[in-house]
N, C-alpha and C positions, 0 to 999 in steps of 0.2 A: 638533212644532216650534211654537212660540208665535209667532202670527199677528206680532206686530213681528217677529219671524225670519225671519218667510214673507214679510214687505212688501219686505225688502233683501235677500233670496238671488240669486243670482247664478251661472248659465253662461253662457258662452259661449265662440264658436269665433270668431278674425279669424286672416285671410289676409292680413299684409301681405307684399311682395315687400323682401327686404333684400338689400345685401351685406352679409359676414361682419363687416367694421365697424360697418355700424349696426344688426346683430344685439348686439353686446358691447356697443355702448349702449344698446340698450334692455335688454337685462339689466340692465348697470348703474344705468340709470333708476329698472327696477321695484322692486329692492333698494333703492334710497333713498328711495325712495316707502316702502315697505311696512317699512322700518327706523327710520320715521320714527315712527312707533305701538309701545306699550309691547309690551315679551317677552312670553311666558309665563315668568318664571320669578319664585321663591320672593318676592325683595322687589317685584318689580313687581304681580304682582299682590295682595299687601298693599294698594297705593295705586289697586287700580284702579276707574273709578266704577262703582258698583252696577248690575250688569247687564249687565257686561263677560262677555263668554266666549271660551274659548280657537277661534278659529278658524280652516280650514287654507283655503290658498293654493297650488294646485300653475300650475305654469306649466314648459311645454316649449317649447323655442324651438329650432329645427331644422329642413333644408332640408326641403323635401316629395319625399319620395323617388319619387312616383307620375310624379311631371311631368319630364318629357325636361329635360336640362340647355339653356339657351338657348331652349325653346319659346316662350316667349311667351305662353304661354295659363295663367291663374292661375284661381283660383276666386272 
């Protein structure tokens, strides 16, 4: 990977505590964030600036099944 690649790469884990409504918004949120930046496909990346590459994004958003429902105790 080419050291600019290495300066911006990116994990990580967050634990934030949601209900199921502001679980759907933040889905919704990160889809419009990340909708906001060109595709990968055929004519986009014709236009796109030099140095551009196709890169993935996974993201799971789901209860924590470990933790007792109402516990209280998060990570």
């Amino acid at each position: 990977m080419p050291q600019e690649w290495r300066d911006v790469f990116s994990i990580g884990d967050m634990f934030p505590r949601l209900t199921p409504e502001e679980a759907r918004r933040l889905t919704d949120e990160l889809r419009a964030v990340i909708g906001a930046y060109r595709r990968d496909t055929r004519e986009e990346r014709a236009t796109a600036p030099e140095g551009a590459q196709r890169v993935s994004i996974v993201s799971h958003i789901l209860p924590d099944l470990e933790e007792p429902p109402g516990s209280g105790e998060g990570r």
